[in-house]
mmCIF file as Biopython writes it, N, C-alpha, C and O atoms, coordinates in Angstrom:
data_model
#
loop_
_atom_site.group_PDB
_atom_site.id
_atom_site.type_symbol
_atom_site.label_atom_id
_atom_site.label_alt_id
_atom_site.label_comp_id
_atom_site.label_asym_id
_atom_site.label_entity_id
_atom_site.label_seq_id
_atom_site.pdbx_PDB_ins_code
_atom_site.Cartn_x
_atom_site.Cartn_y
_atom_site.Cartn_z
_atom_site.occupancy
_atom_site.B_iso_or_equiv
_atom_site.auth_seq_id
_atom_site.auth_asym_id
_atom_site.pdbx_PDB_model_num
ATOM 1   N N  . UNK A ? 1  ? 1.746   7.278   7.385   1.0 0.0 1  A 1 
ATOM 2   C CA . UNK A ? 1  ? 1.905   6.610   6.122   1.0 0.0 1  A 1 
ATOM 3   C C  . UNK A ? 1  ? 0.518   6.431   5.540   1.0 0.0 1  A 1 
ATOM 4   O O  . UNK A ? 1  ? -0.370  6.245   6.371   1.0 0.0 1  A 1 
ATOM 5   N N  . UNK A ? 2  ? 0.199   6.451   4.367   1.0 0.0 2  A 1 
ATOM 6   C CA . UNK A ? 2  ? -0.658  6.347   3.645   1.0 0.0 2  A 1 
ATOM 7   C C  . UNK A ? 2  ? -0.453  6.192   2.314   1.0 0.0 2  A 1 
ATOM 8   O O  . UNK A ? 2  ? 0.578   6.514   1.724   1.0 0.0 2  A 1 
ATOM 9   N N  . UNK A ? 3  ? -1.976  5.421   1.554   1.0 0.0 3  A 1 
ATOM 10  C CA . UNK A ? 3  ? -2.396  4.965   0.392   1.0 0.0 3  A 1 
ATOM 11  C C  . UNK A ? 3  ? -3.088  5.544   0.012   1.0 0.0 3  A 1 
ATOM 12  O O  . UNK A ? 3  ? -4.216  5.304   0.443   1.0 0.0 3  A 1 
ATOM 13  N N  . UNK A ? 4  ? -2.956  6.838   -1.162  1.0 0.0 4  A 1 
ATOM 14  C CA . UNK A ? 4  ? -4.000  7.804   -2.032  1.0 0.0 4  A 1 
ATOM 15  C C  . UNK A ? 4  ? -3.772  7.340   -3.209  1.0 0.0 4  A 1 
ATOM 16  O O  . UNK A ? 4  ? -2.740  6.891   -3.707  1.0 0.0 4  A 1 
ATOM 17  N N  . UNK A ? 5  ? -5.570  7.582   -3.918  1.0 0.0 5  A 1 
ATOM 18  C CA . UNK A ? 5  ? -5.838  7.177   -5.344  1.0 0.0 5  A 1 
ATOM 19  C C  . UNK A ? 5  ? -5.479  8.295   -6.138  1.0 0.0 5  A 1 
ATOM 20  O O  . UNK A ? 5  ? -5.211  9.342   -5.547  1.0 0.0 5  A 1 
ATOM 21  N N  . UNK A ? 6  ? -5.426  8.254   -7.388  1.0 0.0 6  A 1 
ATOM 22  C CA . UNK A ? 6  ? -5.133  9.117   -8.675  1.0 0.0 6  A 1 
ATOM 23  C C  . UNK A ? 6  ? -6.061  10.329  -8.428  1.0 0.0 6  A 1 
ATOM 24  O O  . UNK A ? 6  ? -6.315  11.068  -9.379  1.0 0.0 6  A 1 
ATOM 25  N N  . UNK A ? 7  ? -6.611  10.588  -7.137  1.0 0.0 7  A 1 
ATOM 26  C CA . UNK A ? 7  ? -7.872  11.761  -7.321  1.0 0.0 7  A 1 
ATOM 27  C C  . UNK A ? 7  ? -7.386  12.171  -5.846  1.0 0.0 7  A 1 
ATOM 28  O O  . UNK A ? 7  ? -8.077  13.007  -5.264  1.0 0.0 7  A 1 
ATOM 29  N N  . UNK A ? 8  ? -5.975  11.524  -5.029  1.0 0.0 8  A 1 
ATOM 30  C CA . UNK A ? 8  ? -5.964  12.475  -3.978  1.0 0.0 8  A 1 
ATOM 31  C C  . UNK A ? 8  ? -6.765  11.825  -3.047  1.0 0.0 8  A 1 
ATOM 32  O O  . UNK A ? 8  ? -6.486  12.383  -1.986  1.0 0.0 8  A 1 
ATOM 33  N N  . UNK A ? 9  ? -7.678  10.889  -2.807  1.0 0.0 9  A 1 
ATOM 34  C CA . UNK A ? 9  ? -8.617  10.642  -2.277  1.0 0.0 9  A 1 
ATOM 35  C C  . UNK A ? 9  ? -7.882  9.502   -0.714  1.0 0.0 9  A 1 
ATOM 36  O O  . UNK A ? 9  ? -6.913  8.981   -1.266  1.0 0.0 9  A 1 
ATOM 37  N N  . UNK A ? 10 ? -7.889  9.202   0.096   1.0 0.0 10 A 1 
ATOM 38  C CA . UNK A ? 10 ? -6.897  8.600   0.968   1.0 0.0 10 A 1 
ATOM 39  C C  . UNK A ? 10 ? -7.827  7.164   1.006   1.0 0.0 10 A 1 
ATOM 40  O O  . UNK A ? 10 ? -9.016  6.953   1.245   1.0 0.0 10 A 1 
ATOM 41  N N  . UNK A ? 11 ? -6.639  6.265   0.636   1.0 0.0 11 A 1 
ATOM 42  C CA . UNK A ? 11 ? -8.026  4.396   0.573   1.0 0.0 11 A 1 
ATOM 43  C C  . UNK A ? 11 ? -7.264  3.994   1.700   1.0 0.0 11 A 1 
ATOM 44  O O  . UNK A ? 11 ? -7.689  2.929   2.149   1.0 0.0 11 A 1 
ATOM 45  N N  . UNK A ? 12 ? -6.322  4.441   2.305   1.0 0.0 12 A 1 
ATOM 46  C CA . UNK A ? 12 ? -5.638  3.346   3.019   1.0 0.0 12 A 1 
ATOM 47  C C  . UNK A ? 12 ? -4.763  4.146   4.529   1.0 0.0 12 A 1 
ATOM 48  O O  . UNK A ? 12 ? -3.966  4.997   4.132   1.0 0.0 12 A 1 
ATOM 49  N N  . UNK A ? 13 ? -4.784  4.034   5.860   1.0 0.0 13 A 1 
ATOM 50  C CA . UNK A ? 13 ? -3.537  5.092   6.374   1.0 0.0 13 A 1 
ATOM 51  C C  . UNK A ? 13 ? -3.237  4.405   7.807   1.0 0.0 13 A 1 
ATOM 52  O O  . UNK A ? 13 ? -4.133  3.955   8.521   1.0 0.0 13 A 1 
ATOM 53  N N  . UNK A ? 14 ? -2.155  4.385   8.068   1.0 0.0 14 A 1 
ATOM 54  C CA . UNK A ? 14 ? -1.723  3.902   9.511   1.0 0.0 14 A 1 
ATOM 55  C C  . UNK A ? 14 ? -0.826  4.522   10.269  1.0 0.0 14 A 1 
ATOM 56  O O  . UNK A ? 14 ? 0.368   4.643   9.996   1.0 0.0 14 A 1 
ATOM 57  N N  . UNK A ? 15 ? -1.517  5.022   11.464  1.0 0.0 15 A 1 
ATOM 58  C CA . UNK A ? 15 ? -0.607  5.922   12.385  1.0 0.0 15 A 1 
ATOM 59  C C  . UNK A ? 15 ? -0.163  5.717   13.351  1.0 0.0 15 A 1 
ATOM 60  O O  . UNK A ? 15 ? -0.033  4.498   13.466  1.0 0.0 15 A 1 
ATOM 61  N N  . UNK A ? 16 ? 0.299   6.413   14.487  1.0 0.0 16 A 1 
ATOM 62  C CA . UNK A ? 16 ? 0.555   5.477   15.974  1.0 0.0 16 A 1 
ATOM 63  C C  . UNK A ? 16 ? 2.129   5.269   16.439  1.0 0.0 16 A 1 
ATOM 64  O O  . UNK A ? 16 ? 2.651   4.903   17.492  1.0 0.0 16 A 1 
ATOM 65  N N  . UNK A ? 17 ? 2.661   5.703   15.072  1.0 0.0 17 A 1 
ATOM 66  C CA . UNK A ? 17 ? 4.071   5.670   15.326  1.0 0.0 17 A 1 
ATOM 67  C C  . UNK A ? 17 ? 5.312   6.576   15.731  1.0 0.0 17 A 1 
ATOM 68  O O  . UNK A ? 17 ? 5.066   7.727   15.370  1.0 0.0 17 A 1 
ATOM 69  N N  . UNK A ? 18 ? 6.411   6.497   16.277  1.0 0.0 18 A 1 
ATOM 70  C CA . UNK A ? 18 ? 6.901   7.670   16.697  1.0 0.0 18 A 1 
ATOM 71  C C  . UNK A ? 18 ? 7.661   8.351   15.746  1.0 0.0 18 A 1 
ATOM 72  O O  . UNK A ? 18 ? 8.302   7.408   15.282  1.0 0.0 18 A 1 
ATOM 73  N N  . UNK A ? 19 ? 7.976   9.193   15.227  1.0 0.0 19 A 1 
ATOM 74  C CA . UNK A ? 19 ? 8.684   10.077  14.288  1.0 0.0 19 A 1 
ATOM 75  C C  . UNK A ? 19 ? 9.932   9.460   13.669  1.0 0.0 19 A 1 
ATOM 76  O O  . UNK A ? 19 ? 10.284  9.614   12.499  1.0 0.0 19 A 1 
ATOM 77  N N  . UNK A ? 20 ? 10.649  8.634   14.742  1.0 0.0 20 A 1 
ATOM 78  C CA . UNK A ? 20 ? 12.083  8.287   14.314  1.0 0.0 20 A 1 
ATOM 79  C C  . UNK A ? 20 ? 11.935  6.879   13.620  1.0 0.0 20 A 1 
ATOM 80  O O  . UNK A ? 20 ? 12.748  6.368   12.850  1.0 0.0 20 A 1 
ATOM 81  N N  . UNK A ? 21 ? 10.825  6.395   14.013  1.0 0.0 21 A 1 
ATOM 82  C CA . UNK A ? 21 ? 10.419  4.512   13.561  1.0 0.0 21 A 1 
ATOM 83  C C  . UNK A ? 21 ? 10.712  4.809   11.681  1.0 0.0 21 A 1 
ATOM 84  O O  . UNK A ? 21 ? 10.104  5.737   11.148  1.0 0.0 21 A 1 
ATOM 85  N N  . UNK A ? 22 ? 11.461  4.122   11.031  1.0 0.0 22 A 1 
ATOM 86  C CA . UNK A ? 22 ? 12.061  3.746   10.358  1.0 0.0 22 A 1 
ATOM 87  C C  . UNK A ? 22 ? 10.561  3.374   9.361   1.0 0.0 22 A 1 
ATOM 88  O O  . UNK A ? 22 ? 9.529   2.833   9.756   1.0 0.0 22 A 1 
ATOM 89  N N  . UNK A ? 23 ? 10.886  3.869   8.003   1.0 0.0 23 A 1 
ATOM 90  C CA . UNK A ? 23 ? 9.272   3.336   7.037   1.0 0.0 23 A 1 
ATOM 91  C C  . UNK A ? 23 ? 9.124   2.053   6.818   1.0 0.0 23 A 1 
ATOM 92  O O  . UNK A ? 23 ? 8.004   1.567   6.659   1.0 0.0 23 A 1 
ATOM 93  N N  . UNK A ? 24 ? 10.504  1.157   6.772   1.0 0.0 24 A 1 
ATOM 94  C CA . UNK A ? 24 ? 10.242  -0.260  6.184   1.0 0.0 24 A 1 
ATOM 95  C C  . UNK A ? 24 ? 9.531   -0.802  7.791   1.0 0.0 24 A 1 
ATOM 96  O O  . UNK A ? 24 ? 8.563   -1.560  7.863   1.0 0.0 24 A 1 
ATOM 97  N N  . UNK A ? 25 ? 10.149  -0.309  8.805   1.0 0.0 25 A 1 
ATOM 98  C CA . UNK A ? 25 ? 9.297   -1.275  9.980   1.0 0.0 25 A 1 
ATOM 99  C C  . UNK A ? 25 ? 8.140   -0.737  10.061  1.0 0.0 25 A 1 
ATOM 100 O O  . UNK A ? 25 ? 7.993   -1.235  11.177  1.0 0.0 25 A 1 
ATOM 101 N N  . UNK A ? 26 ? 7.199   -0.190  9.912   1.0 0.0 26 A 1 
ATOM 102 C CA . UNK A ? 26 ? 6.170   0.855   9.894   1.0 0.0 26 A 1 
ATOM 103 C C  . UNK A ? 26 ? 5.270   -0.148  8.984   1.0 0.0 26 A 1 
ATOM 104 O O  . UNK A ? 26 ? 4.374   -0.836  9.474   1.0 0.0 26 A 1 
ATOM 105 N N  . UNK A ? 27 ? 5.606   -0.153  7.612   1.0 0.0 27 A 1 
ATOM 106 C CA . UNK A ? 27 ? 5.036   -0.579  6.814   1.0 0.0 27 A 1 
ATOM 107 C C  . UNK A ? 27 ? 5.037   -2.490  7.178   1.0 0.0 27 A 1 
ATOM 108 O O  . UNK A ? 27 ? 4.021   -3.179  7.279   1.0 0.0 27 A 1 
ATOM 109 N N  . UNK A ? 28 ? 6.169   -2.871  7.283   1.0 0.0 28 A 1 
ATOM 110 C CA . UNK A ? 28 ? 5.862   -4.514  7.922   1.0 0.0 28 A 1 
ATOM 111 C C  . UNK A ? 28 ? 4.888   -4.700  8.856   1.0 0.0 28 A 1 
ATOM 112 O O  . UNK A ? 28 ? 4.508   -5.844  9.104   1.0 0.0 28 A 1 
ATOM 113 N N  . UNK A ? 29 ? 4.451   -3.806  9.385   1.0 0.0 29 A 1 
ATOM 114 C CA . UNK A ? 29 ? 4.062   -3.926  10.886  1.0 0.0 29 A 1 
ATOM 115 C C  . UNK A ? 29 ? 2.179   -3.784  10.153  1.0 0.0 29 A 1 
ATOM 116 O O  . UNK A ? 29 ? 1.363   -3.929  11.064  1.0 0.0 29 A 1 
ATOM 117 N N  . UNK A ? 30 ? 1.871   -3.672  9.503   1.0 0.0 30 A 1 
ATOM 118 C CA . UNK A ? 30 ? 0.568   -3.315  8.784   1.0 0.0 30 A 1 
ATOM 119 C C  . UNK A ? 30 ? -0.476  -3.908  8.181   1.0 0.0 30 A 1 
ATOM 120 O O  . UNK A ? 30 ? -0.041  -4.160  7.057   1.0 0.0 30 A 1 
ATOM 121 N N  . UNK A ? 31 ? -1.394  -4.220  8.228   1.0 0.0 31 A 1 
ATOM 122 C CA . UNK A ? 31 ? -2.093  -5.570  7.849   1.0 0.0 31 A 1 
ATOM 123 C C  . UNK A ? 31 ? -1.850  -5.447  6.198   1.0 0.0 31 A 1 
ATOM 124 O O  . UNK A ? 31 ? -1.451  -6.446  5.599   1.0 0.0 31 A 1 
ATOM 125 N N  . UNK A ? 32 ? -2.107  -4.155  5.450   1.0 0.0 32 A 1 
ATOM 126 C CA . UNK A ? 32 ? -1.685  -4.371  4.032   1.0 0.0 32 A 1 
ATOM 127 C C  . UNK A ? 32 ? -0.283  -5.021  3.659   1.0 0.0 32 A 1 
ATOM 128 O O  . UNK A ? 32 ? -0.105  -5.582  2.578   1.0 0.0 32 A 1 
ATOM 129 N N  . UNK A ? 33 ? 0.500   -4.929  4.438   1.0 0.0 33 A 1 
ATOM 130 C CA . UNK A ? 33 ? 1.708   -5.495  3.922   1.0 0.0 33 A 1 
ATOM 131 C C  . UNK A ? 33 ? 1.528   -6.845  3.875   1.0 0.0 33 A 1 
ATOM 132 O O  . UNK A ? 33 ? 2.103   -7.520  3.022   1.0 0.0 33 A 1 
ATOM 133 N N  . UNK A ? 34 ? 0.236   -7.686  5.321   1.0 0.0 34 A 1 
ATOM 134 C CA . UNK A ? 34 ? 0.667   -8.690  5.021   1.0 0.0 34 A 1 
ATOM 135 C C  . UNK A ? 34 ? -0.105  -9.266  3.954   1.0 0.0 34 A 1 
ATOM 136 O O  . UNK A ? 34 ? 0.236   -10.302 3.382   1.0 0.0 34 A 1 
ATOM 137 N N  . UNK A ? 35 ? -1.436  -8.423  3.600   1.0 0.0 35 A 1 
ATOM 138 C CA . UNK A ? 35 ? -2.105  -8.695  2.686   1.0 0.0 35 A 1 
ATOM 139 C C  . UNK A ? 35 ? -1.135  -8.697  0.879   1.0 0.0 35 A 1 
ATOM 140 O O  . UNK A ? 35 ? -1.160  -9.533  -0.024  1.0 0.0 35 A 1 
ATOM 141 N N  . UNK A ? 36 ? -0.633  -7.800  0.963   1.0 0.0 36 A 1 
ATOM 142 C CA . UNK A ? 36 ? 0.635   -7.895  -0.659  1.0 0.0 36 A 1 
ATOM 143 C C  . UNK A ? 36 ? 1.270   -8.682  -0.172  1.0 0.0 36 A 1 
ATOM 144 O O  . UNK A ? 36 ? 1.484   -9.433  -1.124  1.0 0.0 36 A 1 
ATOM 145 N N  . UNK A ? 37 ? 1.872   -9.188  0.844   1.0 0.0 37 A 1 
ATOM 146 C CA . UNK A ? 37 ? 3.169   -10.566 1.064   1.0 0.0 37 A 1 
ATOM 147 C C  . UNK A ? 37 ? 2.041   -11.855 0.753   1.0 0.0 37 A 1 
ATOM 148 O O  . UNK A ? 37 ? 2.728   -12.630 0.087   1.0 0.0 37 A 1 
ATOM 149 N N  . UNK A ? 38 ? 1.203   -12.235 0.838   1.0 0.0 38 A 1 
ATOM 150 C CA . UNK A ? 38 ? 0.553   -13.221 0.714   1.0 0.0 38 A 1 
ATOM 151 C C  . UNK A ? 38 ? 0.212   -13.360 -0.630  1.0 0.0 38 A 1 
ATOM 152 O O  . UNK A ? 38 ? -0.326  -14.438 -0.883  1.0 0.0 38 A 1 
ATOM 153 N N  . UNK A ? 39 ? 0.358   -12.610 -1.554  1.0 0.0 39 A 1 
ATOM 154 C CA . UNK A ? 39 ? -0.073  -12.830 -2.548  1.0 0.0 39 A 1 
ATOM 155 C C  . UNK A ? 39 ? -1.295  -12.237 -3.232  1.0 0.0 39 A 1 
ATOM 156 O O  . UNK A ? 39 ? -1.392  -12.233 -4.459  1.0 0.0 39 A 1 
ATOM 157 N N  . UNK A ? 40 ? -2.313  -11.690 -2.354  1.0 0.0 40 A 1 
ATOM 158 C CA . UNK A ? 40 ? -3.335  -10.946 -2.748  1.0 0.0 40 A 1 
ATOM 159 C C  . UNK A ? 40 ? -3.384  -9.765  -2.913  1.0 0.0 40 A 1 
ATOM 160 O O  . UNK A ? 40 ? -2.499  -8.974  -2.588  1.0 0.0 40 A 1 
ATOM 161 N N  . UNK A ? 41 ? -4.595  -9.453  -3.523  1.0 0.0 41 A 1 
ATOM 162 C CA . UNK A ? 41 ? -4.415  -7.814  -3.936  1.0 0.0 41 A 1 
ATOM 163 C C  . UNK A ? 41 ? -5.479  -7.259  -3.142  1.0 0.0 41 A 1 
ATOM 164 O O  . UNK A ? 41 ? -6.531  -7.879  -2.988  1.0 0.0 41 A 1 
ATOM 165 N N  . UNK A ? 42 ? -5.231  -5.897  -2.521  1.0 0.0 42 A 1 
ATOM 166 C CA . UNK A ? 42 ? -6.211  -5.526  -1.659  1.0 0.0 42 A 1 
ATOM 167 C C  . UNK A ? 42 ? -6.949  -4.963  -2.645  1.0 0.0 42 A 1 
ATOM 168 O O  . UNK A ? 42 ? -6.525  -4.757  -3.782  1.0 0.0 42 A 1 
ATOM 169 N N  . UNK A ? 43 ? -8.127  -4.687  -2.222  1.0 0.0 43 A 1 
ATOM 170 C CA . UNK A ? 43 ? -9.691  -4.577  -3.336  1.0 0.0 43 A 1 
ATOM 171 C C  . UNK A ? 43 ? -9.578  -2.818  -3.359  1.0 0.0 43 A 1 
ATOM 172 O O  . UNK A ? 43 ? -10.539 -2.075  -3.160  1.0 0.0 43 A 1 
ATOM 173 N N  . UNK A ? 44 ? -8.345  -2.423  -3.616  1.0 0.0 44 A 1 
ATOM 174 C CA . UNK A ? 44 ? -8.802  -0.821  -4.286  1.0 0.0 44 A 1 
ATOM 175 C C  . UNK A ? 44 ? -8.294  -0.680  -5.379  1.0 0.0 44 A 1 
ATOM 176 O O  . UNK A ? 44 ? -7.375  0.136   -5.457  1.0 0.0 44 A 1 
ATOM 177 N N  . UNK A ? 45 ? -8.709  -1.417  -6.589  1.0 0.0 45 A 1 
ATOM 178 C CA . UNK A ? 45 ? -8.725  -1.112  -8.214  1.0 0.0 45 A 1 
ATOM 179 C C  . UNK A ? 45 ? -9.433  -0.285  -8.349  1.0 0.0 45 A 1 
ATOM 180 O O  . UNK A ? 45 ? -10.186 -0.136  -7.387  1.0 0.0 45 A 1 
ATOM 181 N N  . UNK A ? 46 ? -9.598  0.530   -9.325  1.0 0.0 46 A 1 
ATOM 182 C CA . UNK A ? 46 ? -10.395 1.679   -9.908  1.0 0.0 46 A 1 
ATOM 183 C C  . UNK A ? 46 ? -10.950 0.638   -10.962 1.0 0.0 46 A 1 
ATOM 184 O O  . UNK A ? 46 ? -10.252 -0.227  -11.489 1.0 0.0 46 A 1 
ATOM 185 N N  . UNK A ? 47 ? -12.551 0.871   -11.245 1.0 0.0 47 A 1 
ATOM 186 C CA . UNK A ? 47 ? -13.168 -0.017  -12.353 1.0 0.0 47 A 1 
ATOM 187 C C  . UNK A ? 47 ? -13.352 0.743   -13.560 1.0 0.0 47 A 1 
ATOM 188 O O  . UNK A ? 47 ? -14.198 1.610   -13.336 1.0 0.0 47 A 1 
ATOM 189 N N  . UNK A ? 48 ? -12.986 0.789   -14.583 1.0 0.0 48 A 1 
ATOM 190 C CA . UNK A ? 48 ? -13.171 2.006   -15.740 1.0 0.0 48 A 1 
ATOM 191 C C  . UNK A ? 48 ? -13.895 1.495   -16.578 1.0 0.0 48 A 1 
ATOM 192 O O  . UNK A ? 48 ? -12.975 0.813   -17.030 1.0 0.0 48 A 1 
ATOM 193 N N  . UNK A ? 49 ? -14.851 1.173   -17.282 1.0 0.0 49 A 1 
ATOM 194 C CA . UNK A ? 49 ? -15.516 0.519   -18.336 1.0 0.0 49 A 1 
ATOM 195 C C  . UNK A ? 49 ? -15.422 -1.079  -18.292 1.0 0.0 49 A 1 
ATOM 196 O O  . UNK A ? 49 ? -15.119 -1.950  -19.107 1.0 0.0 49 A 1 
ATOM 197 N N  . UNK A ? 50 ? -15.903 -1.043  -16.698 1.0 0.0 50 A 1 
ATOM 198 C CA . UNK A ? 50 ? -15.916 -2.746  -16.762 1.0 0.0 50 A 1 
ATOM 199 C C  . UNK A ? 50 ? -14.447 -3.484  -17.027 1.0 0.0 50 A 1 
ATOM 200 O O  . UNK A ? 50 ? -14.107 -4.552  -17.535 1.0 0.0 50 A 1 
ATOM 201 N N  . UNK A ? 51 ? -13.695 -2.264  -16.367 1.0 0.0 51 A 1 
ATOM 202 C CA . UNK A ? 51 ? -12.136 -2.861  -16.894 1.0 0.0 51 A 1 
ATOM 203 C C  . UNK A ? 51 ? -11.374 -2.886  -15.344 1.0 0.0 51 A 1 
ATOM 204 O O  . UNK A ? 51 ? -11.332 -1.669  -15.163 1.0 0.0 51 A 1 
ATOM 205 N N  . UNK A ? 52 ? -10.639 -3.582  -13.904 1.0 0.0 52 A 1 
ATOM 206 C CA . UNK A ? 52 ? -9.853  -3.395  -12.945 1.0 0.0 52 A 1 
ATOM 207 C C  . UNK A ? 52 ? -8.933  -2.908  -13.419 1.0 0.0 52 A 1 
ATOM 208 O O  . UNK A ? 52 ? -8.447  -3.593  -14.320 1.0 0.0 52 A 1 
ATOM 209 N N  . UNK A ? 53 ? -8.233  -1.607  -13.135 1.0 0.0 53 A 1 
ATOM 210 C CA . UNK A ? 53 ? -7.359  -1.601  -12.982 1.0 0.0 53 A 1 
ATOM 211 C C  . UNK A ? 53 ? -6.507  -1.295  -11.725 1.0 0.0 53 A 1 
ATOM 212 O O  . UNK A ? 53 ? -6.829  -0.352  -11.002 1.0 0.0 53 A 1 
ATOM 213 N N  . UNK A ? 54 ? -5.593  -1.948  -11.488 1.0 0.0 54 A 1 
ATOM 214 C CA . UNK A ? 54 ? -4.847  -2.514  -10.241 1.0 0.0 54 A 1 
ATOM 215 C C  . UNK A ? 54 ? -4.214  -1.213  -9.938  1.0 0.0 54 A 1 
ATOM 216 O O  . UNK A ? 54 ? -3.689  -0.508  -10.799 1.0 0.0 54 A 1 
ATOM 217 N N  . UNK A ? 55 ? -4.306  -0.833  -8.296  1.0 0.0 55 A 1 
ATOM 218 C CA . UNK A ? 55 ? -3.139  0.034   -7.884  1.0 0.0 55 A 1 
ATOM 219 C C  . UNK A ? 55 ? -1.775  0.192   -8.368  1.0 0.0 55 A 1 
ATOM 220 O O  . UNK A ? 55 ? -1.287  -0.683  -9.083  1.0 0.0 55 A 1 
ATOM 221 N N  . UNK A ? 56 ? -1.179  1.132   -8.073  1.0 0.0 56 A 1 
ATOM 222 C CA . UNK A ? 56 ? 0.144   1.340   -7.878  1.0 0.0 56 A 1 
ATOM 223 C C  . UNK A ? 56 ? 0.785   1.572   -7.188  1.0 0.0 56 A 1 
ATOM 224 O O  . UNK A ? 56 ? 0.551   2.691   -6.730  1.0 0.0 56 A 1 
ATOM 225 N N  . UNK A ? 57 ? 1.871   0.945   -6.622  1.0 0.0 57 A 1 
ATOM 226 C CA . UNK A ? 57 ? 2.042   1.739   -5.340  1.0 0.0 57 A 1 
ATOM 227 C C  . UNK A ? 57 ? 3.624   1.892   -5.642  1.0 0.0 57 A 1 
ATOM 228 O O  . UNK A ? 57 ? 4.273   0.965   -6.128  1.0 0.0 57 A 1 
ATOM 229 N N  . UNK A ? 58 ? 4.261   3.317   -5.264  1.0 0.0 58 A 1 
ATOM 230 C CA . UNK A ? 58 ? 5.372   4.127   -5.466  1.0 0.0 58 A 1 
ATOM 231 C C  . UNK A ? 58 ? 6.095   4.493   -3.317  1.0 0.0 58 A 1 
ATOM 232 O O  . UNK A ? 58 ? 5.596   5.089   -2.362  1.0 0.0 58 A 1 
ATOM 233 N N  . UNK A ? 59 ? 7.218   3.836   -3.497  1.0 0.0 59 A 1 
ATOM 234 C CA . UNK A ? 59 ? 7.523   3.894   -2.590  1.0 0.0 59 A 1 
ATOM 235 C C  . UNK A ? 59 ? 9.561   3.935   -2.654  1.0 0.0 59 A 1 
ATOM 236 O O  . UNK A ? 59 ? 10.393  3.344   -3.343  1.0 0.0 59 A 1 
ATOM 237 N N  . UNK A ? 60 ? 9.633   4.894   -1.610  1.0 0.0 60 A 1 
ATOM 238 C CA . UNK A ? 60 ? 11.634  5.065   -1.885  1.0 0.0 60 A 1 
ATOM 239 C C  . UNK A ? 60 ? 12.136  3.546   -1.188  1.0 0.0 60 A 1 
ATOM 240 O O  . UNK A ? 60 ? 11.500  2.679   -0.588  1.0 0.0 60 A 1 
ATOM 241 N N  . UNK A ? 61 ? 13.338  3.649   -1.507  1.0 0.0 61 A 1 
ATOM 242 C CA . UNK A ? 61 ? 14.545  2.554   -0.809  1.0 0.0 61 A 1 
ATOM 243 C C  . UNK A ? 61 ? 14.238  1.793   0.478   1.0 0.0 61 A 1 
ATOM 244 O O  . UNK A ? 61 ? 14.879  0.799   0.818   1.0 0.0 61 A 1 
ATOM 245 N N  . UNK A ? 62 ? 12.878  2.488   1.416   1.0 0.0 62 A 1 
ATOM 246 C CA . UNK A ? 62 ? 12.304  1.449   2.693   1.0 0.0 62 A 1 
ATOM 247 C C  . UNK A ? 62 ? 11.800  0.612   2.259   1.0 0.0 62 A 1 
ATOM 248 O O  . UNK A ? 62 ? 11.983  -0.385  2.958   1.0 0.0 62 A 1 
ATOM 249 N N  . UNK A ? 63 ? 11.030  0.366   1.168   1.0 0.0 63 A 1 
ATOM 250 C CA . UNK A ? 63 ? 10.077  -0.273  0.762   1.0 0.0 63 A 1 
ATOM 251 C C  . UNK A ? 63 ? 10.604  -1.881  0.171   1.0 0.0 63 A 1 
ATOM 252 O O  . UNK A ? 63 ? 10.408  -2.020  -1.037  1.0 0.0 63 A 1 
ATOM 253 N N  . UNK A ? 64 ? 10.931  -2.501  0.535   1.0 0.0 64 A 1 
ATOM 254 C CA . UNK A ? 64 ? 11.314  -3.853  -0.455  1.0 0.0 64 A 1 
ATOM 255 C C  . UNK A ? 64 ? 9.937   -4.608  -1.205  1.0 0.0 64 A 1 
ATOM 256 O O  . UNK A ? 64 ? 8.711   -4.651  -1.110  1.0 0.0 64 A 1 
ATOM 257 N N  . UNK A ? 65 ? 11.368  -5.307  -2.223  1.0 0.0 65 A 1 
ATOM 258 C CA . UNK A ? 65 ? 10.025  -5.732  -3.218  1.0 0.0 65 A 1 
ATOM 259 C C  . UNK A ? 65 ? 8.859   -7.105  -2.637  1.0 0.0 65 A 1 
ATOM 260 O O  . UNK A ? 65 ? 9.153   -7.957  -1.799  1.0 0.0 65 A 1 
ATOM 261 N N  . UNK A ? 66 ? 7.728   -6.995  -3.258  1.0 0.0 66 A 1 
ATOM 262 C CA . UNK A ? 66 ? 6.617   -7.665  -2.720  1.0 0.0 66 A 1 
ATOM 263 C C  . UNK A ? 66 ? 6.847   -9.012  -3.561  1.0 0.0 66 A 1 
ATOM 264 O O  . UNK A ? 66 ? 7.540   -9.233  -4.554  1.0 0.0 66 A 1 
ATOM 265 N N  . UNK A ? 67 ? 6.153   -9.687  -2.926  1.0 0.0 67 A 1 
ATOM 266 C CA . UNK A ? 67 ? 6.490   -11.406 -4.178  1.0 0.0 67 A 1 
ATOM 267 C C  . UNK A ? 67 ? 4.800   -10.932 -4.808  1.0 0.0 67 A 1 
ATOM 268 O O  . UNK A ? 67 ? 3.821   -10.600 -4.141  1.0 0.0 67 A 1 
ATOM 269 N N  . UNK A ? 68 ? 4.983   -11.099 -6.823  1.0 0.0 68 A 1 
ATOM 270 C CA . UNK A ? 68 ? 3.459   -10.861 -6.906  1.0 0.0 68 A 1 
ATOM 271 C C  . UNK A ? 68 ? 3.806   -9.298  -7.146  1.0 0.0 68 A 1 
ATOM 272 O O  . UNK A ? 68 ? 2.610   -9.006  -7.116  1.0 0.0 68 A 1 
ATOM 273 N N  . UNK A ? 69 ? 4.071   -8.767  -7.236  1.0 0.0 69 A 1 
ATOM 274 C CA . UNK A ? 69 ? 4.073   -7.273  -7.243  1.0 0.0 69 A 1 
ATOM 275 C C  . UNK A ? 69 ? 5.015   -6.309  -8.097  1.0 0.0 69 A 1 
ATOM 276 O O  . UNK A ? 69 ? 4.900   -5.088  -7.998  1.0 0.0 69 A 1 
#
């Protein structure tokens, strides 16, 4: 599983798991998740003219929604 920016570039990735492990437990299991469940935003905005703009993150039917997000 992994987190790539608009350039392809990989900010984020966690491995270790066995093939059949299910994405929503994968992803709970992850310090970013608990970092978006808490309320914060992890620090990979893109800065464009002195402007943050905030990730996106695109994920299927494992993924439930974040509080904040």
């Amino acid at each position: 599983m992994a987190i790539v920016d608009a350039e392809y570039h990989i900010t984020w990735v966690s491995c270790g798991y066995p093939g059949n492990s299910h994405d929503s437990y994968i992803f709970q299991s992850t310090d970013i998740y608990d970092i978006l469940n808490s309320g914060n935003n992890p620090s990979i905005a893109h800065i464009e003219s002195d402007t943050s703009i905030p990730p996106l993150l695109l994920g299927d039917g494992a993924f439930h929604y974040i509080p904040g997000w």
